[in-house]
KOLFI-418998 format. One record per residue (C-alpha): residue number from 1; y, z, x. Coordinates in pm, 1 decimal. Each point is the difference from the previous one (the first is absolute). Layout:
<sites>
[site NUM, [Y, Z, X]]
...
</sites>
This chain:
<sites>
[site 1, [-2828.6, 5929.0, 26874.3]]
[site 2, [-1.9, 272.5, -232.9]]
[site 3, [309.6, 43.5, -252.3]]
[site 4, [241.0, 315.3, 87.9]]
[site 5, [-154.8, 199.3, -323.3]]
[site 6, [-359.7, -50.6, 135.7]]
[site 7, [-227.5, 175.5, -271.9]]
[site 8, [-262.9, 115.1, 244.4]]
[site 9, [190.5, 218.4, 198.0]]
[site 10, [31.6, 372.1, -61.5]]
[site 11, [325.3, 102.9, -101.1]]
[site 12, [223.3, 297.4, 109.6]]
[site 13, [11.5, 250.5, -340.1]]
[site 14, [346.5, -74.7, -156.5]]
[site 15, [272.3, 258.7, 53.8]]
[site 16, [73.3, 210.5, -331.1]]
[site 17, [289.9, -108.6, -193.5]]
[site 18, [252.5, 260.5, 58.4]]
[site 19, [116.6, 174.7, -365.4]]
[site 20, [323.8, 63.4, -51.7]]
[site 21, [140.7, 330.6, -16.7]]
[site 22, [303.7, 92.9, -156.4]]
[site 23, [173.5, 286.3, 75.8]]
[site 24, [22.5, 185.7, -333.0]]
[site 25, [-296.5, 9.5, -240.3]]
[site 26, [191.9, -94.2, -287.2]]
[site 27, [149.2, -312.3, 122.8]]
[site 28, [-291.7, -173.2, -34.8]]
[site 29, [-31.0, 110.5, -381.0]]
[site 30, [342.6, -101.2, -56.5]]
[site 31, [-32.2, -362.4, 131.5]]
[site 32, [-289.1, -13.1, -191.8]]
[site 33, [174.2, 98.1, -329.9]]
[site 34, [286.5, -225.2, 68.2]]
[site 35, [-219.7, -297.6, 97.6]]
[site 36, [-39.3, -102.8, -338.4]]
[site 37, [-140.5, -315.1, 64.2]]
[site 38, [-212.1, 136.8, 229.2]]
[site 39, [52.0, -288.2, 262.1]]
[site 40, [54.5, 244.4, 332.0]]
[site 41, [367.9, -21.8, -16.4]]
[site 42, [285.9, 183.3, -184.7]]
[site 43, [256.8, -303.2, -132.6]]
[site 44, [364.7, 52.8, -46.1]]
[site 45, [-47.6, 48.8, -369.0]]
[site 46, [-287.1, 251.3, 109.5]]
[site 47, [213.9, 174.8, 219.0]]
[site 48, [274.3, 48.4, -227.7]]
[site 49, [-276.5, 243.7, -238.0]]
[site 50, [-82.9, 153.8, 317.2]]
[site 51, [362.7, 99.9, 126.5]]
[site 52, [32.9, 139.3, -300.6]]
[site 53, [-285.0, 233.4, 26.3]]
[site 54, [132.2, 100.8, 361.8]]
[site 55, [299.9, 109.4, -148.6]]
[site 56, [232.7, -328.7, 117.7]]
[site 57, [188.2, -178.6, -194.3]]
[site 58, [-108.8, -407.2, 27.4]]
[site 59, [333.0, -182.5, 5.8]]
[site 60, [-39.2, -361.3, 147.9]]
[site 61, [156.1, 65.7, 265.1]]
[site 62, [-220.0, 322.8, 117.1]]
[site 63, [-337.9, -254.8, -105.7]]
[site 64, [122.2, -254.9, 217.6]]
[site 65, [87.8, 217.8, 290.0]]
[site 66, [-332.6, 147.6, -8.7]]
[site 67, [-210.0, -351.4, -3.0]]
[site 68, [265.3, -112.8, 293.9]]
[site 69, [-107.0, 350.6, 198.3]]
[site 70, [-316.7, 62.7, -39.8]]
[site 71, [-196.9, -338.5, -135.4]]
[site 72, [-152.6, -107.6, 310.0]]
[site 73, [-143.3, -326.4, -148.2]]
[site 74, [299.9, -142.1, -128.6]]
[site 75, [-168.7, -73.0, -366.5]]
[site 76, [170.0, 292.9, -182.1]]
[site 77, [-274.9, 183.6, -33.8]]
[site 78, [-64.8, 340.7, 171.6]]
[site 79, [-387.0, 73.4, 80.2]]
[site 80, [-115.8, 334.8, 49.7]]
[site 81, [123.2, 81.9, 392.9]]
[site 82, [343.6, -125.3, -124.8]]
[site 83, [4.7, 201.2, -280.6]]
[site 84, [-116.1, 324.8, 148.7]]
[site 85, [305.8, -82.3, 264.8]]
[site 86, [245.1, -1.4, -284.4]]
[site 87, [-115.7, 304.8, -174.6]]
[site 88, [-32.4, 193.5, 308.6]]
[site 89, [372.6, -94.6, 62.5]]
[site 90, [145.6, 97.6, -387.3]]
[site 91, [-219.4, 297.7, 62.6]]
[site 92, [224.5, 106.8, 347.0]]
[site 93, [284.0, -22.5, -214.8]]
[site 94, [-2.0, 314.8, -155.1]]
[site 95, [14.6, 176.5, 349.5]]
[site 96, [398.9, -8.5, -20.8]]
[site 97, [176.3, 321.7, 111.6]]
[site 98, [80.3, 263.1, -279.3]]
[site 99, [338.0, -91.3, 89.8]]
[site 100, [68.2, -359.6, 13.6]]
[site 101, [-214.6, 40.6, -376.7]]
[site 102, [232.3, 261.1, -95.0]]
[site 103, [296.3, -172.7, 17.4]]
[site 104, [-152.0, -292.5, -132.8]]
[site 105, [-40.1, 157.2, -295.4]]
[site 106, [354.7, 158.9, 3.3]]
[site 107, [96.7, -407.9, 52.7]]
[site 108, [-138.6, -99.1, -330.2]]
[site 109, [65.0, 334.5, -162.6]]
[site 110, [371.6, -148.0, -110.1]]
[site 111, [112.6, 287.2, -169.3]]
[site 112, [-100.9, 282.5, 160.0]]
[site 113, [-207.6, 148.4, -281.7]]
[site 114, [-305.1, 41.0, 227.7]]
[site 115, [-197.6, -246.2, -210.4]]
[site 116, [0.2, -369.8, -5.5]]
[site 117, [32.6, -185.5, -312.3]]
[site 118, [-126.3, -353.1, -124.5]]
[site 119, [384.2, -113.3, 53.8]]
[site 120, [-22.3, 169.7, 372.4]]
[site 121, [-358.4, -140.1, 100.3]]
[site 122, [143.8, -344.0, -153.7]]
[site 123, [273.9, 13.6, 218.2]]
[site 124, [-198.1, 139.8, 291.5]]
[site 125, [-279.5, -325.0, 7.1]]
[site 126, [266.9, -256.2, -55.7]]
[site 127, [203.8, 132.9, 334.6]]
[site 128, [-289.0, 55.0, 179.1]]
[site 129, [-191.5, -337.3, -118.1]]
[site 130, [333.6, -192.6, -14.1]]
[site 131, [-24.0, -357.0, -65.9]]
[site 132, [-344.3, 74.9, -157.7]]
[site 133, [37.8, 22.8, -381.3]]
[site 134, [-117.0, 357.4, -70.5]]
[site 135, [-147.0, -60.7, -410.5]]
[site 136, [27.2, 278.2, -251.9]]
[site 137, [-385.5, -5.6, -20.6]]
[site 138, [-7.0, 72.6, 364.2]]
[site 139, [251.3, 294.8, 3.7]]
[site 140, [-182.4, 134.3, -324.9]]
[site 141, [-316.5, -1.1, 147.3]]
[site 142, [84.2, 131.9, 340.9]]
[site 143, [172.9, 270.2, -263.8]]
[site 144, [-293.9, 71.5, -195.7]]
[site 145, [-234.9, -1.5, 311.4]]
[site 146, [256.5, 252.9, 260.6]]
[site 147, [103.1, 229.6, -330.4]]
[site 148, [-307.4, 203.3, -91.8]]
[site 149, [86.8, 258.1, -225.4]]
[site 150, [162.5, -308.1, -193.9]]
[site 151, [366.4, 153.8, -22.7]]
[site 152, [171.4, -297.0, 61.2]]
[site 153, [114.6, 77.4, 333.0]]
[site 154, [-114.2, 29.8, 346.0]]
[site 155, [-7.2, 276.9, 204.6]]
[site 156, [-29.3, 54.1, 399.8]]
[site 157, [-335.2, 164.0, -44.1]]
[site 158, [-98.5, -301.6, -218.0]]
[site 159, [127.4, -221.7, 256.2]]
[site 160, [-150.0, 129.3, 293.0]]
[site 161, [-342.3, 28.6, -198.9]]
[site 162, [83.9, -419.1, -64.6]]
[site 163, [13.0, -63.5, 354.9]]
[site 164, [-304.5, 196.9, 61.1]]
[site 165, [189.2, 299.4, 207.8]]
[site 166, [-7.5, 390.5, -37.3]]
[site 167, [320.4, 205.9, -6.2]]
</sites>
């Protein structure tokens, strides 16, 4: 009786393996540049550079959230389809109404001076990230990344630009 994988037999040509396609171009450069071991996956510590360079900020708590939603594998490690889910959904968040942005921006503008400040943006992570601790290194960054004619302060055109909108 021949064996199931018989060698004489002609076999069917093998279906190709289906590639995968992402649905932005860049994604695929950006896992690339954040796999730094180059193992197929993003880690957590991995993900943390990466967040950064999509304009989050990578508190614990946001990290964790994102393995629990969209690591499929349970290993804490996001492949490719995974991560092209997550930065498809950080990209949909800059389609907020003009409104609900503007008074957003009046929220954490404390003083009314049309600007927010270091103290203001401080104040306006650590409500909106609550029990997270919100570092100076984070609120200085996100400063020096949203404030780009480096005058200290943020303005609504600057934070529109940060969340990728147009006034």
């Amino acid at each position: 009786m021949a064996g199931l994988c018989d060698s004489n037999k002609p076999t069917a040509p093998s279906a190709p393996v289906p590639t995968i396609r992402v649905t932005s171009p860049d994604v695929e450069e950006i896992f690339r540049k954040f796999d730094i071991n180059k193992d197929g996956y993003i880690s957590t510590s991995e993900l943390e550079d990466a967040l950064w360079d999509l304009d989050a900020v990578p508190t614990e708590g946001l990290i964790k959230a994102i393995m629990d939603q969209y690591c499929r594998h349970g290993n804490d490690q996001l492949d490719l389809v995974e991560f092209d889910t997550l930065v498809a959904d950080f990209r949909s968040i800059g389609n907020v109404d003009p409104e609900t942005l503007l008074k957003t921006f009046n929220k954490m503008d404390k003083d009314g001076s049309g600007f927010i400040d270091l103290e203001e943006l401080r104040q306006g992570l650590q409500e909106y990230f609550r029990d997270e601790p919100v570092t100076e290194d984070i609120v200085q960054t996100i400063m020096d990344t949203v404030d780009k004619n480096k005058d200290g302060k943020i303005s609504i055109v600057e934070f529109v630009n940060f969340l990728n909108l147009s006034v």
